[in-house]
N, C-alpha and C positions, 0 to 999 in steps of 0.2 A: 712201591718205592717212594720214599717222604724225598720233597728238593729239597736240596740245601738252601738257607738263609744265608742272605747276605750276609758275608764276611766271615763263612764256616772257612772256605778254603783258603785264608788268611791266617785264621787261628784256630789251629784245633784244641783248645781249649774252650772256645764259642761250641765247636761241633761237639766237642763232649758233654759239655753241660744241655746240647738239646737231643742228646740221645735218649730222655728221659721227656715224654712230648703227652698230653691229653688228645684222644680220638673221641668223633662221634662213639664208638665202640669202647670207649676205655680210656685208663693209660695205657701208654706204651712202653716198652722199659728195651732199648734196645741191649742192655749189657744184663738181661736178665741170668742170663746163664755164664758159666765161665767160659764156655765155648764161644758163645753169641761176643763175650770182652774180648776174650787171643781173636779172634776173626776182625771184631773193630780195629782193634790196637795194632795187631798186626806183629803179635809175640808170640810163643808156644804156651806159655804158662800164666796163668793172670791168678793173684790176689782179687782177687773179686771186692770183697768188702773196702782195700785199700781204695780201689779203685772208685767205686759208687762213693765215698766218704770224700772222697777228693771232686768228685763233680758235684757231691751237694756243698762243699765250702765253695769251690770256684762260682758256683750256682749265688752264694750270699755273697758272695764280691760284687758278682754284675749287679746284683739287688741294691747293694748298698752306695753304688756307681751312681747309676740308675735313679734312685730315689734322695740321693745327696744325703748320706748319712753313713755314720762309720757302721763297719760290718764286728759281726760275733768276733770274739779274740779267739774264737777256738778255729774260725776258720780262714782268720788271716796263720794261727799255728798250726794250723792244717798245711795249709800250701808252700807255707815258709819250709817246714820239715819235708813236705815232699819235692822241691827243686834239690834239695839238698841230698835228697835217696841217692846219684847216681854223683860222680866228680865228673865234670865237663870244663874243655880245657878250648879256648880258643885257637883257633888253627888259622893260616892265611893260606888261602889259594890263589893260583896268578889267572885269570883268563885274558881282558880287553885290560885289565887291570887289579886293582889287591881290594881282595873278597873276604871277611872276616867271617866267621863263624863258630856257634863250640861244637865239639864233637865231644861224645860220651867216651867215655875210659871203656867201657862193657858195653858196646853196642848192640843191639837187637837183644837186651835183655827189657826185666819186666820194669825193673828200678829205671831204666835210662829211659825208656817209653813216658812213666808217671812224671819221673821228674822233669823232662819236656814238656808235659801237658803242664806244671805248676809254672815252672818258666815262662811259659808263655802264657800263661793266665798273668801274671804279673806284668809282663810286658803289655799283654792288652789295657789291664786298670791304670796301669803308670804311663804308659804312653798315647803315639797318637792315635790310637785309636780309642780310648778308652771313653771320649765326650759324644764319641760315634755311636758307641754302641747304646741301643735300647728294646724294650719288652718289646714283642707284639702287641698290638691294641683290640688282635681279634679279640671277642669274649671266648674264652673256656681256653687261648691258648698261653702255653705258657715257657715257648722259646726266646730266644735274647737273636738281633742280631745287630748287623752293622750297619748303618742308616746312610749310603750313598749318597742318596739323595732328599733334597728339601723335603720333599712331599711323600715321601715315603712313611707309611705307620704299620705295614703289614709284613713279616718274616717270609710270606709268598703269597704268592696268585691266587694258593687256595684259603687262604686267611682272607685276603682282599676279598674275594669274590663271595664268601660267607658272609662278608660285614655287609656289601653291597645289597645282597641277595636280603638278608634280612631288613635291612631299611627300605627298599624296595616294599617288601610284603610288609611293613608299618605304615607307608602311607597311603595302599591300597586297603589297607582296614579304616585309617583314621577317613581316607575319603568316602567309603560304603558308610561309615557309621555320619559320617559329618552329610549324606544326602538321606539323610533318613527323617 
C-alpha cells in the first residue's frame, strides 16, 4: 500500500498524476489495466488511453507550476477539453448554511469522473493551492504533492527516510576514507 502525499485527498487530480510512481523494483503504473482505472476512478467502464493522456498533461501542469514555466499547448488542450467531457451545473445545498457545488448531468459515468479530475486540476494550478504544490526531492521519485509545511521536501516518510538513510551512509564513507 503507497501513503498518500500530502494534499492527494484534497485533490484528486494530485492523486491521479501519482498513480504513476518509480519503485526500488520498477515503475508502477497503478491504472495499468482498465480494470486496475474503473477500481481507482470508481466507474464501470474506463477509456484507458483518455484517462493516462489526461494524467500525463495534468502531470506537465504541475511540471510547469513547479518549474515557473508555461506548459505544452497540448496539455493545457488536453485538460481544457477534458473538464468540458461532462456538463456540470452548479447546485446550492442548505445545511448550517448555502453550500455551492457542481454536480454532473450523468453522474457515475466515465466523462463526468475525467472531467472532474480536469476541473480540479485547474483549480489546483489556478488557485490556492497551486504555489503549494511541489516535486518530491527524493532521488528516483517522481510524485507531486502539497507542501503544508515549511520544512517539508519529501511526498512521505518513505521518500524522507531514503534521503536520510542515504546521506547517512555518505558521511560514514566520506569519514572511513577521510581516516585513512
Amino acid at each position: 500500500m503507497v501513503t498518500a502525499a500530502p494534499g492527494e485527498a484534497r485533490s484528486p487530480a494530485l492523486a491521479l498524476v501519482n498513480t504513476w510512481r518509480l519503485t526500488a523494483g520498477g515503475p508502477v503504473d497503478d491504472l495499468a489495466t482498465p480494470g486496475d482505472a474503473a477500481a481507482w476512478l470508481g466507474v464501470a467502464a474506463v477509456e484507458l488511453e483518455r484517462l493516462t493522456d489526461l494524467r500525463t498533461a495534468v502531470r506537465e501542469l504541475l511540471g510547469a507550476l513547479t518549474e515557473g514555466r508555461p506548459p505544452e499547448a497540448t496539455a493545457l488542450e488536453t485538460v481544457n477539453a477534458t473538464a468540458r467531457a461532462d456538463a456540470a451545473a452548479p447546485q446550492l445545498t442548505w445545511g448550517e448554511g448555502p453550500v455551492r457545488s457542481w454536480r454532473s448531468t450523468r453522474p457515475g459515468s466515465f466523462d463526468a469522473a475525467v472531467a472532474a479530475l480536469a476541473r480540479d486540476a485547474i483549480d489546483v494550478v489556478s488557485g490556492e493551492l497551486g504555489p503549494l504544490v511541489r516535486p518530491c526531492e527524493a532521488h528516483g521519485c517522481v510524485r507531486y504533492f502539497v507542501r503544508e509545511h515549511a520544512r517539508r521536501r519529501w511526498c512521505s516518510t518513505t521518500c524522507g527516510d531514503r534521503v536520510r538513510a542515504a546521506r547517512h551512509q555518505r558521511l560514514v564513507v566520506e569519514q572511513r576514507e577521510g581516516s585513512r
